[in-house]
N, C-alpha and C positions, 0 to 999 in steps of 0.2 A: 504493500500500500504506500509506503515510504516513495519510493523507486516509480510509481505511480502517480503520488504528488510532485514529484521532482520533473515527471516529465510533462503533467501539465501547467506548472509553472512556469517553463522554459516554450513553452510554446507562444506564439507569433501571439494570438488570443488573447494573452491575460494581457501584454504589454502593449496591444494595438489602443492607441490615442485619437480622439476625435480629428485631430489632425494628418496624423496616419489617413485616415478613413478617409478625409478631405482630400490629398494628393491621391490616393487609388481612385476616385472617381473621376478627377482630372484629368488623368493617364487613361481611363475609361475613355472621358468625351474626346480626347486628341486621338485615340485611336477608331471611333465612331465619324468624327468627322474625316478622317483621311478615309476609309472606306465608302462612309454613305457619300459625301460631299467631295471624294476626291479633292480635297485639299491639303495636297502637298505629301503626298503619303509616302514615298522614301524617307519625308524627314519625320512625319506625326509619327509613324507605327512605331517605328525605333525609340523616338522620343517618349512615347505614352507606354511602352510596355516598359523602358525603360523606368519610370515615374513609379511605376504599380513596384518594380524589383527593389526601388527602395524607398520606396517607404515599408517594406515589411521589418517587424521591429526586430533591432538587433538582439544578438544573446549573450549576454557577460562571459567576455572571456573566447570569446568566438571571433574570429577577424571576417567579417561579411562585408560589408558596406564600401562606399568609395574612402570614404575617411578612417578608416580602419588600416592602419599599417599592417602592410603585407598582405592584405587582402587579394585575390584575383581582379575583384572592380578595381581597389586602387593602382594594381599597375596598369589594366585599363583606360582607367579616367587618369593617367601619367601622359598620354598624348593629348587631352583636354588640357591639364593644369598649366603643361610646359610650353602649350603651342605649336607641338608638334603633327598633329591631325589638319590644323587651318592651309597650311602651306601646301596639303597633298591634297587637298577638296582644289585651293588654285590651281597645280599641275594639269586634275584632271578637265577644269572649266575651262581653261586654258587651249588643253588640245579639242574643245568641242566649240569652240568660239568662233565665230567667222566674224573679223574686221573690215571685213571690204565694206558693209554700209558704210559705215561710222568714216571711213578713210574716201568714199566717194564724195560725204556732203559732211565736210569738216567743222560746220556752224554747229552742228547737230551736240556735238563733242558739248558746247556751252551748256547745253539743256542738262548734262549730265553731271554739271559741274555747278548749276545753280541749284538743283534738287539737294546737294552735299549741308543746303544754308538748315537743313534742319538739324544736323549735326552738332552743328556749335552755338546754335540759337537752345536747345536744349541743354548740352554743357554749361550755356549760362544760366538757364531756369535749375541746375541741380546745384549750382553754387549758393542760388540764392536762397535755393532751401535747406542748404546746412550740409551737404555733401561738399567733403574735402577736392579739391583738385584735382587730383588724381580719381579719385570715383566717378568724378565728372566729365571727366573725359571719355573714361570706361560706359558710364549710361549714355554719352550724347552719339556713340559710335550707335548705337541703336536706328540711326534716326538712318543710316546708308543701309537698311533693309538689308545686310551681308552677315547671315550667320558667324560664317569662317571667323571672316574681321571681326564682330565683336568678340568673338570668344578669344581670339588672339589676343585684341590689344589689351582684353580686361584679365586675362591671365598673365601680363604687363604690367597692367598699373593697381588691378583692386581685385584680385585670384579672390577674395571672401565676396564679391559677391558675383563670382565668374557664373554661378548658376542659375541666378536669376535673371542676369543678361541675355546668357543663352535663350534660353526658357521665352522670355521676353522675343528677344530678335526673331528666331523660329516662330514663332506663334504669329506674330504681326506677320512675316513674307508668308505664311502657309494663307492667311485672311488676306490678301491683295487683292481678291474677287469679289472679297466685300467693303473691305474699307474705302478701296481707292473711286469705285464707279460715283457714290454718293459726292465727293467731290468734285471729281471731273466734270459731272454735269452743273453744278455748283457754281465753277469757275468759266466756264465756257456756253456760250449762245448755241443754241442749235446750228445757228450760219458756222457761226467754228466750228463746231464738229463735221461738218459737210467741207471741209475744204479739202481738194485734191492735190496731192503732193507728186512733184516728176519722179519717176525711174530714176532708182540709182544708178550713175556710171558705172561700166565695168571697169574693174580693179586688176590691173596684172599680175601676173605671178612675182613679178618682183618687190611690186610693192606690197605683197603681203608678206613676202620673206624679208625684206628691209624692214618693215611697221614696228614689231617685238624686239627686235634688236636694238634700233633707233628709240622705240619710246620707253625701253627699259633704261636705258644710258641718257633719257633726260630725265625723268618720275627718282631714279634714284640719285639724283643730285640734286634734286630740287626735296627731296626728303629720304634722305638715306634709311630711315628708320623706316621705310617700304619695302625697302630691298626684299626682303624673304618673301614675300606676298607678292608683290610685283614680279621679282624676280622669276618663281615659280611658274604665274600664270602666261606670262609673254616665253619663258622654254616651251610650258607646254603647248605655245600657239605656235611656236616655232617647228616641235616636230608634227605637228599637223601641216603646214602650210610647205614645210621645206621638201615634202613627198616621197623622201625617200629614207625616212626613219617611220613609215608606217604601222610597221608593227609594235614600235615602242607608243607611238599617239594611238594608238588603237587600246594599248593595255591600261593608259595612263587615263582615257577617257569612260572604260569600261569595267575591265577587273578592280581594278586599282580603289578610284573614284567609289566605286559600290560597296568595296572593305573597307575601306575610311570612313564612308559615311553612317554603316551600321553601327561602325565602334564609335565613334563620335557622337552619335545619335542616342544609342542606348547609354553611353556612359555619361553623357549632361542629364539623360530624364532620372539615370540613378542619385544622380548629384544632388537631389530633389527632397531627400528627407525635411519632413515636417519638422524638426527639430532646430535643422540649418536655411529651413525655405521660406515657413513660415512667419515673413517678419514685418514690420512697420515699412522697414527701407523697403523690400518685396514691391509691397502695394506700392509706392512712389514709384520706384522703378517700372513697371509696368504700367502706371501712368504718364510718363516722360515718357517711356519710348511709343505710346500710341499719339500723343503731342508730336514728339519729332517726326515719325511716319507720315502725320498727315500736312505738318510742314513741310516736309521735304516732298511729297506730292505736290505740294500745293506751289513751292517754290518752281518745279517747272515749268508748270504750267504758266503760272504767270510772267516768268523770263519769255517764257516762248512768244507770250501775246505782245510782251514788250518787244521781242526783235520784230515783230511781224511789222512793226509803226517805220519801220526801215527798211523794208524788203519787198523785192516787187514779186518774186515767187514766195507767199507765203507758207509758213509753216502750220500743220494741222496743230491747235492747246496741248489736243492730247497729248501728243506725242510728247510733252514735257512732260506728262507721269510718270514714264518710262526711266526718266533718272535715275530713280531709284533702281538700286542694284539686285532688284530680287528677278533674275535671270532664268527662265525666262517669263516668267507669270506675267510680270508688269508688259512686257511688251503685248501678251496674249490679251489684257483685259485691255488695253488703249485700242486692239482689232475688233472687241467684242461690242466696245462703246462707239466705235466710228462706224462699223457697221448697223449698229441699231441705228444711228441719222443717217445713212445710207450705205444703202445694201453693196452698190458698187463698189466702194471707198475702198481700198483698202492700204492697209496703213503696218503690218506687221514690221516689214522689212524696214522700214522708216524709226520704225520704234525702237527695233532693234541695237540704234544708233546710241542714241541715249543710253539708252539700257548697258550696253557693252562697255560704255563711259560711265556709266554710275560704278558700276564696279572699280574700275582704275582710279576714279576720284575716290572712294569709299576708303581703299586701301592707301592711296596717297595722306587721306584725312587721318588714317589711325599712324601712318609715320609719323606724319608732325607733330599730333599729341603725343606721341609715343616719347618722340625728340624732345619737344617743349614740359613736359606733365611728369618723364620719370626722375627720382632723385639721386 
């Protein structure tokens, strides 16, 4: 009987907490919506079964958890902590990335770079509410919709609360089919969304094997603290584009990229304990980063309408949403809204532009805080 109370004393059971309870059903709805809503389900599934694995309550004297030394999750979650996961998600976007929009109508490039203003307009709203320097850099990375990046810079500058950023950034790029449309229509007339944009120029083969070379060698001296992020993703665009290291961009866009991002995935939602998730800063944090998100939508858009007062071939609003770096979502919902004001529109590849620029800004943005913000 002894041996019998010992062992349901030691079960998940006695020591499950309402908060416990709270993160499993969390991890529940993020794996409901990536199945019913198909939102973003490489990263939900992971992430939410993830969530469910830990918050099951630990057992004294048992190494389980991410934060349990010597644990299996902790070495794990050792590619989350150190930064080492974000850089091989780059390799892989990298070799799946086609620049030639972006490199045909070079304007495009701004839209990607004014979406960035939600980044440090947030930074400033976490300073004001009591987050140190450094945390606030790590939250306003939030606002460039790029998982990798925030979990990078904030395992940089504020690793306590690398989890709720994650958690955060993920959640908001999986929602860009719902956040982003209410705006867009918001910020733009029906006449703007009906505006048709010319064919992109063809792009030669040289200049897309020149593009990753050249704009690694300006992005890392304009913020070296890029380097690993930038670095990564202009290699992996390079053996995609240079044609004849295809088998290496084939593994680096497919095997590679899908192992990364399970482990990656599942080890931020374990990161998730109620005990370390649960907190004050949490809820801020995930209000900031849905603030910067819809700034940094909204900054597109509105740059875009701004260059339009200058331009005799105008630019579609939309296509400023697209800044943001959530690759390829944001470009798909600016096709989905230009086509609901007209069916013929069509606007992907256009978007694409932005979009492939929001990422190089997003990571450009976590060098400089990175440079600026560590001590």
């Amino acid at each position: 009987m002894e041996l019998l109370s010992d062992f349901f004393q030691n079960t998940g059971f006695m020591s499950l907490t309402w908060g416990h309870l709270l993160m499993i059903i969390i991890g529940i709805v993020f794996i409901t919506l990536a199945i019913t809503k198909d939102y973003e389900p490489l990263l939900l599934i992971p992430i939410g079964f993830g969530v469910i694995v830990g918050n099951i309550p630990s057992i004294a004297g048992m190494p389980l958890s991410v934060y349990d030394e010597g644990s299996v999750l902790s070495y794990i979650y050792f590619g989350v902590s150190q930064g080492l996961f974000p850089p091989l998600i780059f390799l892989g976007i990298g070799a799946m990335t086609d620049f030639s929009t972006m490199l045909s109508n070079p304007k495009l490039v701004l839209l990607g770079a004014a979406a960035q203003i939600g980044i440090f307009l947030t930074l400033l709203g976490s300073l004001y509410l009591g987050f140190t320097p450094a945390e606030a850099g790590a939250i306003g990375i939030i606002g460039g919709a790029d998982g990798p990046t925030a979990i990078f810079l904030s395992a940089k500058l504020a690793p306590h609360l690398l989890g709720s950023i994650a958690i955060a950034a993920y959640s908001y790029m999986a929602l860009v089919p719902v956040i982003q449309p209410p705006i867009m229509r918001l910020l733009t007339t029906e006449q703007e969304r009906r505006i048709h944009m010319k064919a992109p120029r063809t792009v030669s083969k040289r200049e897309r094997i020149i593009f990753p070379i050249a704009a690694f060698l300006i992005c890392a001296m304009i913020a070296p603290g890029s380097m690993v992020l930038i670095g990564m993703l202009f290699f992996g665009n390079l053996l995609k584009e240079c044609t004849v290291t295809d088998r290496l961009a084939n593994t680096a866009r497919n095997a590679m990229i899908d192992i990364v991002t399970i482990l990656l995935g599942f080890s931020v939602g374990a990161s998730t304990s109620a005990d370390h998730f649960l907190t004050s800063q949490s809820i801020l944090i995930f209000g900031l980063g849905a603030l910067s998100f819809c700034v940094a939508t909204s900054g597109g858009i509105l740059f875009a309408k701004f260059l339009n007062l200058f331009l005799t071939d105008k630019i579609n609003p939309l296509v400023g949403a697209a800044g943001v770096s959530a690759v390829p979502d944001s470009a798909r919902v600016v096709q989905t809204v230009g086509r609901q004001a007209d069916p013929s529109n069509y606007l992907l590849m256009h978007a694409m532009a932005p979009n492939v620029a929001g990422v190089i800004g997003s990571a450009i943005s976590a060098g400089i805080l990175w440079t600026v913000l560590v001590k």
